[in-house]
C-alpha positions as a Markdown table, in Angstrom:
| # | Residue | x | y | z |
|---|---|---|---|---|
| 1 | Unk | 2.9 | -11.5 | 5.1 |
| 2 | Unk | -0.7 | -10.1 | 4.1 |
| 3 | Unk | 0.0 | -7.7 | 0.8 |
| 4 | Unk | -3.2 | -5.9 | 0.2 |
| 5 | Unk | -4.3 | -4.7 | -3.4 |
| 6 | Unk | -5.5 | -0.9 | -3.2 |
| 7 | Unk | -6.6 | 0.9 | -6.9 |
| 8 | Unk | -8.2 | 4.2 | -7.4 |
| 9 | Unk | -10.5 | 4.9 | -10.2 |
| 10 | Unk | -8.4 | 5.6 | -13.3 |
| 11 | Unk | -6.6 | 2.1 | -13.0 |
| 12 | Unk | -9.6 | 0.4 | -11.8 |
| 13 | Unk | -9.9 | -1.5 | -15.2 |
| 14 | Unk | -6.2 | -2.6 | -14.1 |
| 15 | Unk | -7.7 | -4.8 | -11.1 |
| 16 | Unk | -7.6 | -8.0 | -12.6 |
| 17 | Unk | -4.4 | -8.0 | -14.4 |
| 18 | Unk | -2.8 | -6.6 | -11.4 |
| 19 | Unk | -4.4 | -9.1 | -8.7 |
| 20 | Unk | -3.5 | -12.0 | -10.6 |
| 21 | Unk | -0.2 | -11.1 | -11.8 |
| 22 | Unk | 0.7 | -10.1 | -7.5 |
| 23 | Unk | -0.7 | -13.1 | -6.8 |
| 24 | Unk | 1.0 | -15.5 | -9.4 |
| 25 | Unk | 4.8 | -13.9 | -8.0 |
| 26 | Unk | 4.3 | -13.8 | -4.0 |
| 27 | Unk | 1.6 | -16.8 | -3.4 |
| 28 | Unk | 5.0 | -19.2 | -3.9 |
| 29 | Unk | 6.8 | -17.3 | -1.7 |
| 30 | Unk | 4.2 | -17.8 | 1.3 |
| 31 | Unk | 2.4 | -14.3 | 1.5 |
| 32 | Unk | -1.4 | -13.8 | 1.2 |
| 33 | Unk | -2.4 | -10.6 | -1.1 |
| 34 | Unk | -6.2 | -9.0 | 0.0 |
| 35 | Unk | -7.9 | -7.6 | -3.1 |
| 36 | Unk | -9.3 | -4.4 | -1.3 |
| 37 | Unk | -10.2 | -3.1 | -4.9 |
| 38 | Unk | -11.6 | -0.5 | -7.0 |
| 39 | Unk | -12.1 | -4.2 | -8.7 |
| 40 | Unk | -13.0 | -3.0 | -12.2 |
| 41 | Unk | -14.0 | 0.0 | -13.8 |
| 42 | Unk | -17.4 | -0.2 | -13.2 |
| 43 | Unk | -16.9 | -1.0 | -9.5 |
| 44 | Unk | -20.1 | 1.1 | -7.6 |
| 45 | Unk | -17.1 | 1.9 | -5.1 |
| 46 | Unk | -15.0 | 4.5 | -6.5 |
| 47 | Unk | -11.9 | 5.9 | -5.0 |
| 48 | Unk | -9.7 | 8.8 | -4.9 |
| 49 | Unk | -5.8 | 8.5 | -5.0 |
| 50 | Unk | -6.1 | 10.6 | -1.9 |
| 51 | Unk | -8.7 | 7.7 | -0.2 |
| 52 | Unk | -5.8 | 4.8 | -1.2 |
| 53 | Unk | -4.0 | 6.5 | 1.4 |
| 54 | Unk | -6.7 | 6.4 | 3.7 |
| 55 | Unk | -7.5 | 2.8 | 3.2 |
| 56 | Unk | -3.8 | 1.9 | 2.9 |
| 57 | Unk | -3.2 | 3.8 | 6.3 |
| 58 | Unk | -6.2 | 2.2 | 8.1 |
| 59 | Unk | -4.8 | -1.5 | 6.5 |
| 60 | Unk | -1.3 | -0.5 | 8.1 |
| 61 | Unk | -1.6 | 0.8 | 11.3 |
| 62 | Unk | -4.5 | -1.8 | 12.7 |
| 63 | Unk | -2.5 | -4.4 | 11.6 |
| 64 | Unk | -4.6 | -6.2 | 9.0 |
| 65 | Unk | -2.2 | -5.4 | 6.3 |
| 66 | Unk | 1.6 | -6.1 | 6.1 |
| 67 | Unk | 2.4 | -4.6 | 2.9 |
| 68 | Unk | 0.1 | -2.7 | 0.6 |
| 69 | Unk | 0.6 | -2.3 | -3.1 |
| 70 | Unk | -1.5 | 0.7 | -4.2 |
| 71 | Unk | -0.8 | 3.6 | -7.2 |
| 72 | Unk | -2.7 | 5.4 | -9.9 |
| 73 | Unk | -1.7 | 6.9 | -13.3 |
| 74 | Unk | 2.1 | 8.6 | -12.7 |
| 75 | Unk | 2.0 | 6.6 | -8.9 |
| 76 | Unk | 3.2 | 9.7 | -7.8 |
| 77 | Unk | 0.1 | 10.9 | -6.2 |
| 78 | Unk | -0.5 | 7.5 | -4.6 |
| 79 | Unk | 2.6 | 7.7 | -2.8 |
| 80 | Unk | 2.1 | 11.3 | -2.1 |
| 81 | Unk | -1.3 | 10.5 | -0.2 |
| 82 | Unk | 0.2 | 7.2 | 1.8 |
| 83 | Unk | 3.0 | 9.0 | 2.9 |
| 84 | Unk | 0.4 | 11.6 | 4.7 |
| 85 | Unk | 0.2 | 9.0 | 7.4 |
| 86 | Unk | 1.7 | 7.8 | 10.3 |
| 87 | Unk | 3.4 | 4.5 | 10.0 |
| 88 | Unk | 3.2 | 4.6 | 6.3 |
| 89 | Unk | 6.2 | 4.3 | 4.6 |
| 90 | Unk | 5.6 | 4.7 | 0.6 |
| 91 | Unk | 8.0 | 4.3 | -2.4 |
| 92 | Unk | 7.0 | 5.4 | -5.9 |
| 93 | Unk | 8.4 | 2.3 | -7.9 |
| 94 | Unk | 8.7 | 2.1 | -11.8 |
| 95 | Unk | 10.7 | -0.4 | -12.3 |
| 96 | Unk | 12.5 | -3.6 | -10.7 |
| 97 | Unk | 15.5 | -1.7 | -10.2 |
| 98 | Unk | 13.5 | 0.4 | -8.5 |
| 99 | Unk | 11.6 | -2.4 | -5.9 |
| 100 | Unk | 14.9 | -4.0 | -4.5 |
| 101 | Unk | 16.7 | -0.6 | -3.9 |
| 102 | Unk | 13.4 | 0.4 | -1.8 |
| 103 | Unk | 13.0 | -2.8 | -0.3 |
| 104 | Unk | 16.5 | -3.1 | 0.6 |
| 105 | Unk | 17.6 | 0.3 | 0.9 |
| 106 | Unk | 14.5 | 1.8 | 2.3 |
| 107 | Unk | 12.5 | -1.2 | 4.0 |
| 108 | Unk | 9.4 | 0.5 | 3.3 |
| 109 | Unk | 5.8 | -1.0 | 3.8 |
| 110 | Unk | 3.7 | 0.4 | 0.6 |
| 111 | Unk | 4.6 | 0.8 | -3.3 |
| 112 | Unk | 2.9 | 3.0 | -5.5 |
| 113 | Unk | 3.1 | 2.0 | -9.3 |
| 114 | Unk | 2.3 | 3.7 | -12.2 |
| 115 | Unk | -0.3 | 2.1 | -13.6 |
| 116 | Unk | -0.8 | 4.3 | -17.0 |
| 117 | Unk | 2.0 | 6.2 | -17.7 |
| 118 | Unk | 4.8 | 3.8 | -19.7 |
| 119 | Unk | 2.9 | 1.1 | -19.0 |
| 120 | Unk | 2.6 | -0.3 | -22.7 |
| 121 | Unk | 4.0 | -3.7 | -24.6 |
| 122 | Unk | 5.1 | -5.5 | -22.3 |
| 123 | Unk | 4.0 | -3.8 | -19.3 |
| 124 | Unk | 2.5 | -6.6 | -17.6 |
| 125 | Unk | 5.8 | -8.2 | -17.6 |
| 126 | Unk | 7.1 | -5.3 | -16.2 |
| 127 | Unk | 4.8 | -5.2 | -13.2 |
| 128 | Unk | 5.8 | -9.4 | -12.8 |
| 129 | Unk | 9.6 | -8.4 | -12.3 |
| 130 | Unk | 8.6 | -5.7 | -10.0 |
| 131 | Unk | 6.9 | -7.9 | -7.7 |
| 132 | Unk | 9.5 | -10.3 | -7.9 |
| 133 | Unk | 12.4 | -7.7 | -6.7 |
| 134 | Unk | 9.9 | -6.1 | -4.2 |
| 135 | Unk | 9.3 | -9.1 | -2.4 |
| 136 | Unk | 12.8 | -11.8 | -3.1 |
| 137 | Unk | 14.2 | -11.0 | 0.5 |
| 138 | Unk | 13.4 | -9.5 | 3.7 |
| 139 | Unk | 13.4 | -6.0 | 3.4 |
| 140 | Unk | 16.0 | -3.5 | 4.7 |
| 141 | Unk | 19.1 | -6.0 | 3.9 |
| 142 | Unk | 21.0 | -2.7 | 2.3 |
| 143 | Unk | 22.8 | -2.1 | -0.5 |
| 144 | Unk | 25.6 | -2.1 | -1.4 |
| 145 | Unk | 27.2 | -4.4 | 1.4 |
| 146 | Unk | 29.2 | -1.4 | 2.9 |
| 147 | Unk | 26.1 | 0.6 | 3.2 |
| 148 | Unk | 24.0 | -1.4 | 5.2 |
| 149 | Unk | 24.8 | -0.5 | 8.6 |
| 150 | Unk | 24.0 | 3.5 | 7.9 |
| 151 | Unk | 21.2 | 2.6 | 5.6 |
| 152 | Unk | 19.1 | 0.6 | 8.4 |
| 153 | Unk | 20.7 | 3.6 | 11.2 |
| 154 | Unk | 18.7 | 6.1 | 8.8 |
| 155 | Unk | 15.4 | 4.1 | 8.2 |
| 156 | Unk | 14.9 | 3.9 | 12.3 |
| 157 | Unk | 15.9 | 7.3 | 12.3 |
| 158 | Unk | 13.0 | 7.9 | 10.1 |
| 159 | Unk | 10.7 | 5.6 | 12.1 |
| 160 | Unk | 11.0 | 8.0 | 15.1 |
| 161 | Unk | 10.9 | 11.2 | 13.0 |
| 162 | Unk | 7.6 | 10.3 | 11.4 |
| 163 | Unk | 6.1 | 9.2 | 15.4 |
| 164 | Unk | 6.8 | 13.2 | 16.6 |
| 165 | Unk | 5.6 | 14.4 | 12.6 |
| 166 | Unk | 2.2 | 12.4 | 11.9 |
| 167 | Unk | -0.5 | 12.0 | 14.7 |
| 168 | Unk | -2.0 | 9.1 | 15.0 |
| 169 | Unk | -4.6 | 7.3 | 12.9 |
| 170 | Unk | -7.6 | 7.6 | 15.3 |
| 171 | Unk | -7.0 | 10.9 | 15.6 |
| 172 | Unk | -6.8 | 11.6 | 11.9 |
| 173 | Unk | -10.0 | 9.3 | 10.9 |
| 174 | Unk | -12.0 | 11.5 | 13.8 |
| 175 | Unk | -11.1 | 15.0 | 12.1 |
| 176 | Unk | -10.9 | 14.3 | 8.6 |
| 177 | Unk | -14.0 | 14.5 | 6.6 |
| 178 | Unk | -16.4 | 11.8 | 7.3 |
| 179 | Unk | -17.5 | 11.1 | 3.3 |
| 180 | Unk | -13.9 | 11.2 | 2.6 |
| 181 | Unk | -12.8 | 8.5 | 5.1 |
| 182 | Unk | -16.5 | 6.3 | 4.6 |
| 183 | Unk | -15.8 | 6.3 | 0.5 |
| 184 | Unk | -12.2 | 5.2 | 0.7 |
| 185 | Unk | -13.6 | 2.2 | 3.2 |
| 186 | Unk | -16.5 | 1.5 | 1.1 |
| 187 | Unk | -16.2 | -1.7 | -1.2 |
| 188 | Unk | -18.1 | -5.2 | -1.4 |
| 189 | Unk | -14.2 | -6.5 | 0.2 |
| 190 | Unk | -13.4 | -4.1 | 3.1 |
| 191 | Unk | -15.1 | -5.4 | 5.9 |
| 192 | Unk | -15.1 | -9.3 | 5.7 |
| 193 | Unk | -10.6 | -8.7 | 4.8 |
| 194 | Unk | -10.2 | -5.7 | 7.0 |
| 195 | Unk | -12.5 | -7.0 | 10.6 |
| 196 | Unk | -10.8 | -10.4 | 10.0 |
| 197 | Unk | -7.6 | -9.2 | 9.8 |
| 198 | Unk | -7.5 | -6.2 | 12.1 |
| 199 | Unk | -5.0 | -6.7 | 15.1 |
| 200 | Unk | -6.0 | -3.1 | 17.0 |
| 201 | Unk | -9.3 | -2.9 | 18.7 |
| 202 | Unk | -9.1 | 0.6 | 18.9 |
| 203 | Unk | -8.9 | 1.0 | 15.1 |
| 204 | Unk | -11.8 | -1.7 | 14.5 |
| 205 | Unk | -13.7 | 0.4 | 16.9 |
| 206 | Unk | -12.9 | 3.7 | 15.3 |
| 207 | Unk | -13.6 | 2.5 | 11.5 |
| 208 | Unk | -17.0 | 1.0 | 13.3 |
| 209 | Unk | -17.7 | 4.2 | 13.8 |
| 210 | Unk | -16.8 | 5.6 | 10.5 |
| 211 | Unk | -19.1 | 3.2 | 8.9 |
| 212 | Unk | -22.3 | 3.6 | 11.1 |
């Protein structure tokens, strides 16, 4: 699975501790994680919560991205702004309790963390266990036992609910503002990760034209 690494600008400083500690818990378990940045605080690059939904849509829907782990002070806005897209399926997640139930429960494709608020002593060790319980099992499994069949009913219920909500992402990267969408896929990373990676022509082609 490709996890990509999306940070806005009050967590930028973050990067490093966040990269490395993803990257310690899910390289053993045969995933590749895609540092799109902000990669520190004084990344040139800076990005809205609202553009880590961008990017983290664009990753999602073309394909280059399996998973993306994104957030920002509370995480609530991150997962706020991903879940303004189609095929985006965003949990706010504090805690390891909090990554298995969505993983299992939910089956969702993006976390957003909060990166400032209670994260103090010991919240890098925090953030290890969350990783760990995002990413033990396949998701969607369900929890408890007896609740898996209505659990995984309701998630492709969702699925099909979100397809007659949300339009799709070419559509959406035409008509929303074209600094918007060029600053939340600017970065010295997006290009050689995302063009490598892409699986949808049509999205490569769109984000071309985004970036000309």
């Amino acid at each position: 699975m490709k996890i990509a690494l999306v940070q806005e600008n009050s967590q930028a400083a973050k990067n490093e501790l966040i990269y490395t500690t993803l990257k310690k818990v899910v390289e053993p378990m045969g995933h590749e994680v895609y540092n799109y940045g902000m990669h520190s605080a004084e990344d040139p690059h800076s990005r809205t919560y609202v553009q880590n939904g961008i990017l983290a849509a664009v990753l999602l829907n073309s394909g280059a991205a399996d998973y993306v782990i994104t957030g920002c002070g509370t995480g609530q806005g991150a997962m706020l702004a991903c879940n303004s897209f189609p095929k985006v399926l965003c949990g706010h997640i504090a805690t390891p309790l909090d990554a298995y139930l969505f993983s299992q429960v939910n089956d969702g494709n993006c976390a957003a963390i909060p990166f400032a608020q209670n994260f103090g002593w010991g919240g890098e060790l925090n953030l290890q266990y969350t990783f760990e319980k995002l990413f033990c099992a396949p998701g969607g499994g369900g929890y408890p036992p007896e609740r898996v069949e209505p659990e995984q009913r309701n998630k492709k219920i969702l699925d099909k609910v979100k397809e007659v909500t949300h339009t799709d992402i070419i559509s959406i990267l035409k008509n929303l503002d074209r600094e918007l969408v060029k600053g939340a896929l600017a970065g010295e990373t997006f290009q050689e990760y995302f063009f490598a990676n892409c699986k949808c022509d049509e999205i490569a082609s769109a984000v071309k034209e985004v970036l000309a």
